[in-house]
LORO-92900 format. One record per residue (C-alpha): x, y, z negated; residue in three letters. Coordinates in nm, 3 decimals. Each point is the difference from the previous one (the first is absolute). Layout:
N
       u       v       w res
       X       Y       Z ALA
...
REM end
This chain:
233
       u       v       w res
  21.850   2.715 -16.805 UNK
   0.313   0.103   0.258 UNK
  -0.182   0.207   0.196 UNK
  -0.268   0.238   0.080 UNK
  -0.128   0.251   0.291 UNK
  -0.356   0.142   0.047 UNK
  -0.182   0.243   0.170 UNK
  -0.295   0.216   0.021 UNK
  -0.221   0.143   0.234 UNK
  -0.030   0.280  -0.005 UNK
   0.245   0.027  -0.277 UNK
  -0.058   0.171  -0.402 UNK
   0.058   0.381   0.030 UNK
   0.066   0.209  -0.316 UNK
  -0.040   0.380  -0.010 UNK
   0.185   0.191  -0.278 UNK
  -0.041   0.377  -0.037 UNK
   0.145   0.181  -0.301 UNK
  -0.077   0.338  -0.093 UNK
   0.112   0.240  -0.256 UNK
   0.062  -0.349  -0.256 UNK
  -0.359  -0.140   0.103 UNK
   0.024  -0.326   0.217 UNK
  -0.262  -0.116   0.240 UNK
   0.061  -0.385   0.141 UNK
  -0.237  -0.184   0.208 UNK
   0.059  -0.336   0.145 UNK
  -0.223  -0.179   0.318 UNK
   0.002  -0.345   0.143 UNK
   0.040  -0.295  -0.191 UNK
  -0.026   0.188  -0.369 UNK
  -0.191   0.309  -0.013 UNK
   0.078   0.264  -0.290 UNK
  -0.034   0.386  -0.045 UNK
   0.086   0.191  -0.322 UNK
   0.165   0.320  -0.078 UNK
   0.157   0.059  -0.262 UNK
   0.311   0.188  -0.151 UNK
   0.348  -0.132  -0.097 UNK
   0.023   0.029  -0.379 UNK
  -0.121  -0.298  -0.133 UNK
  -0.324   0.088  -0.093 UNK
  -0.308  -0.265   0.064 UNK
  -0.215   0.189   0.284 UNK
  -0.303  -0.171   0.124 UNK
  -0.018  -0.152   0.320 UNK
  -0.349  -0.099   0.066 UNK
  -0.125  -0.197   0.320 UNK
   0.314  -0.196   0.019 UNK
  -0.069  -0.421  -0.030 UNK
   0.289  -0.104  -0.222 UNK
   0.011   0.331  -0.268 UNK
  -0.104   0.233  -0.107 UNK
   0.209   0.229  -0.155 UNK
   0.385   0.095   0.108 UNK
   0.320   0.128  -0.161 UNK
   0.279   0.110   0.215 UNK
   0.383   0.029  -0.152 UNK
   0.243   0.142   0.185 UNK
   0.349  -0.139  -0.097 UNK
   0.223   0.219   0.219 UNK
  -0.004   0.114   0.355 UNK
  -0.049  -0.368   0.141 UNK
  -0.220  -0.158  -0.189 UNK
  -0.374   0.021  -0.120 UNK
  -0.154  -0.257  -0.277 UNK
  -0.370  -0.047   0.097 UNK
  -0.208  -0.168  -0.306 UNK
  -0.326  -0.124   0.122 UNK
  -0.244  -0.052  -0.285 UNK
  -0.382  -0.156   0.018 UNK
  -0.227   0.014  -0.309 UNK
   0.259   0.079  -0.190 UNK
   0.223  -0.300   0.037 UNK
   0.343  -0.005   0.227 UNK
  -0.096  -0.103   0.384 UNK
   0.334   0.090   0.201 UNK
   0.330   0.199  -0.031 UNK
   0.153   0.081   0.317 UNK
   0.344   0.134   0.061 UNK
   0.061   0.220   0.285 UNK
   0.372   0.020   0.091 UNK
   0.127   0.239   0.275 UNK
   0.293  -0.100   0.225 UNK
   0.316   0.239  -0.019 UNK
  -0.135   0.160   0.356 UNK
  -0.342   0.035  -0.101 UNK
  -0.140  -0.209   0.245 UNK
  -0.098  -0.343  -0.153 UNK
  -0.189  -0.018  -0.306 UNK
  -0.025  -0.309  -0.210 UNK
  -0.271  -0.133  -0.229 UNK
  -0.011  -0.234  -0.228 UNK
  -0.348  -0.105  -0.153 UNK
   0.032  -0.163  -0.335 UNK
  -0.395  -0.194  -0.113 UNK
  -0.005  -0.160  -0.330 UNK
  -0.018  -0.401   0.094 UNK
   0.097   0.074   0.354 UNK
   0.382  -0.022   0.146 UNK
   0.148   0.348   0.130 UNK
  -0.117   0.122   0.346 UNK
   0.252   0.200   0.244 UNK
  -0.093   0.211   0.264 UNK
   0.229   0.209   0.257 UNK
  -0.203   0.326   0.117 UNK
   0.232   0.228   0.294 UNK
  -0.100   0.349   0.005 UNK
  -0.206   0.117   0.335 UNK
  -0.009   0.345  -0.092 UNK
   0.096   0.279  -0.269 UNK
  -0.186   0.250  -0.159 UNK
   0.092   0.321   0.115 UNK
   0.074   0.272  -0.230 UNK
   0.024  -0.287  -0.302 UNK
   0.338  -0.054  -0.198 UNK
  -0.108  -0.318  -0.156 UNK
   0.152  -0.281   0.182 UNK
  -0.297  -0.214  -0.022 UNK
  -0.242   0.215   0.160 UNK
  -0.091  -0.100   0.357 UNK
  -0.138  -0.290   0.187 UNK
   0.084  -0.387  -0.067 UNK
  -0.037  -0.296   0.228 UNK
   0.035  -0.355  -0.171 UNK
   0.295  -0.184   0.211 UNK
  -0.100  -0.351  -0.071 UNK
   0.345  -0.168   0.175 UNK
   0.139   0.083  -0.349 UNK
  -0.305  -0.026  -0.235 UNK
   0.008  -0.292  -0.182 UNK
  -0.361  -0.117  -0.064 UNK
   0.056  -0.284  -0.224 UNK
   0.323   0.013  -0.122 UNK
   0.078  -0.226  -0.303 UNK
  -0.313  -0.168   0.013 UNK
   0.061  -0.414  -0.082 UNK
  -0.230  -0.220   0.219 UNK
  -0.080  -0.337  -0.164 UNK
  -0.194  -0.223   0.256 UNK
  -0.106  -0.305  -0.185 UNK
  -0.188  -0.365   0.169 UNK
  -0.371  -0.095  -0.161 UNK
  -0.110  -0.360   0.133 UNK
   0.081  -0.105   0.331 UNK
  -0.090   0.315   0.221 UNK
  -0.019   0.318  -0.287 UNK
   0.227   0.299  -0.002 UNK
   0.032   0.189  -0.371 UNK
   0.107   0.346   0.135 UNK
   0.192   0.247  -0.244 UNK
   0.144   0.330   0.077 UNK
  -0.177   0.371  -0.034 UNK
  -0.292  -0.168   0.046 UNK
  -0.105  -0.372  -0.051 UNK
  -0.280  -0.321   0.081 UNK
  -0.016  -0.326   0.030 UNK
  -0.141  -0.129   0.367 UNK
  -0.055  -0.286   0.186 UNK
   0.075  -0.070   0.350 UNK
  -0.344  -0.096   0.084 UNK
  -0.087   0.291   0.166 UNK
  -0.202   0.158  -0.218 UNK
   0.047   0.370  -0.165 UNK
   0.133  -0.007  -0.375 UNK
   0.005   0.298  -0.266 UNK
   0.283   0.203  -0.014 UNK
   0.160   0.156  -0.323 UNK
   0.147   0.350  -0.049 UNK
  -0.054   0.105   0.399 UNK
  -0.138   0.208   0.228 UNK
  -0.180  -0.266   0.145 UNK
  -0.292  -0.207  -0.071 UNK
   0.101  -0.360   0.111 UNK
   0.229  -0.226   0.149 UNK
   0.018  -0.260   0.266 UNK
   0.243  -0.262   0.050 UNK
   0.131  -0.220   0.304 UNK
   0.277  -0.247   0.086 UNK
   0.198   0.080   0.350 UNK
   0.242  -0.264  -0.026 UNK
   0.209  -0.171  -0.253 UNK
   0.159   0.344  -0.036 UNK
  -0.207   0.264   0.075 UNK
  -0.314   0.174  -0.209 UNK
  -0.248   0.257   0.110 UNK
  -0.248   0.187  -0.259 UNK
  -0.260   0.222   0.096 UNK
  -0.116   0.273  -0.256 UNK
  -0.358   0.146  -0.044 UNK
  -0.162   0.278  -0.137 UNK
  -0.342   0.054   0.021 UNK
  -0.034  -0.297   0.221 UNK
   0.239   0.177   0.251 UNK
   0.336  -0.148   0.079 UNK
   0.250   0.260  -0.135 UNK
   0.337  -0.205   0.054 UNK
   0.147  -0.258   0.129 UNK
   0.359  -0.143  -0.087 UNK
   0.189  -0.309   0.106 UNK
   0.253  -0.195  -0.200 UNK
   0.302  -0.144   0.135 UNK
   0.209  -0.192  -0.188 UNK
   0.371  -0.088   0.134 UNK
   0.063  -0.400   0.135 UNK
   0.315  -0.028  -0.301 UNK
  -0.286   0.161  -0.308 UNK
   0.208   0.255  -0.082 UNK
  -0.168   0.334   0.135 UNK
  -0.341   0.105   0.098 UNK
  -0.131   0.308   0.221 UNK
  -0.330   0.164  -0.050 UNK
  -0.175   0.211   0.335 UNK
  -0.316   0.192  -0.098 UNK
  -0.205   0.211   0.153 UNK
  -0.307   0.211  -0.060 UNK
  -0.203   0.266  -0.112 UNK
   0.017   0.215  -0.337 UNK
  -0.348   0.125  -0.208 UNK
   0.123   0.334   0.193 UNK
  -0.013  -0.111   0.365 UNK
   0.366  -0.090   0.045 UNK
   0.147  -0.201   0.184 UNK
   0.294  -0.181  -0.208 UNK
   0.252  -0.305   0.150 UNK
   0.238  -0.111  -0.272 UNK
   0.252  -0.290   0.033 UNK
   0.173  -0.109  -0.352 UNK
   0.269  -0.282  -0.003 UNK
   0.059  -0.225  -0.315 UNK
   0.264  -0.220  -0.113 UNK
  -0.096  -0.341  -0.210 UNK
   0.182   0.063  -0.336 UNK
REM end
């Protein structure tokens, strides 16, 4: 992958408010969280969240908090949140076991008043530098004359016949493919029978580099455009 730029509407917004060593984060839009908990690396519970459970928060100096997210027991993320040197862009890195690193650019909107901690205040997610998908291989493989084998953070294997085909490791349900022209592929997503996404493939006349556009709508409400750009290897 060469390139990658993404938005959403309205974008992730993470709240941070520290006081007297106990931390309280919540996060809306896309992924949803709320825990507090305090900064000595002690497991806390964090009920009602999807993806854990239970928390530990490590402080390893003035810019930087470890976050280990835990559920049933077993290791579900560890996120590192890096301040700039001015305090104004924080930077997260989400670690999953089986998954590649996720990094995420949040500019501060506001600060907590009366709060030392740097950390403390309001967060928006600026998605011109988050990088979605970064690392991620794609492997795009032929089956017959007119299947697609699809690999990348998720996976299926379609026709294009027109007709909807399962989807593996996604958000959505199913999959539909169709041929624009020698070059050019659309795919329509579904969940619950609704169309969540659609994205067009275009691949360059000399081979060498392909663009993705999508579009659509998260679990959340919203609305996402995304355009990724790929070199053959």
């Amino acid at each position: 992958m060469t390139s990658a730029q993404s938005s959403l509407d309205p974008p992730d917004k993470l709240v941070i408010v520290s006081t007297d060593g106990t931390v309280h984060v919540s996060m809306t839009g896309e992924t949803r969280l709320d825990f507090t908990a305090k900064s000595d690396g002690k497991q806390t519970p964090a009920p009602s969240n999807p993806l854990f459970d239970e928390v530990q928060l490590h402080r390893k100096g003035r810019k930087q908090v470890d976050v280990i997210e835990k559920k049933n027991g077993a290791l579900a993320a560890t996120i590192r949140n890096v301040l700039s040197k001015d305090n104004k862009e924080l930077t997260l890195t989400t670690s999953r076991p089986g998954h590649p690193d996720q990094i995420s650019i949040w500019v501060r909107t506001s600060a907590s008043k009366g709060v030392r901690d740097p950390f403390s205040g309001d967060w928006i997610q600026d998605v011109s530098k988050t990088r979605m998908r970064q690392g991620i291989p794609l492997t795009i493989d032929a089956v017959g004359n007119d299947g697609v084998r699809f690999a990348y953070d998720y996976s299926y294997t379609a026709h294009l016949d027109g007709k909807q085909y399962d989807l593996h490791d996604s958000r959505n349900d199913t999959v539909q493919l169709s041929q624009v022209d020698a070059h050019t592929l659309d795919a329509i997503y579904r969940r619950d029978q609704q169309v969540t996404q659609k994205d067009r493939w275009s691949v360059a006349p000399d081979g060498k580099t392909m663009t993705l556009t999508a579009t659509g709508t998260l679990e959340t409400g919203q609305r996402f455009t995304e355009k990724l750009a790929f070199e053959r290897k």
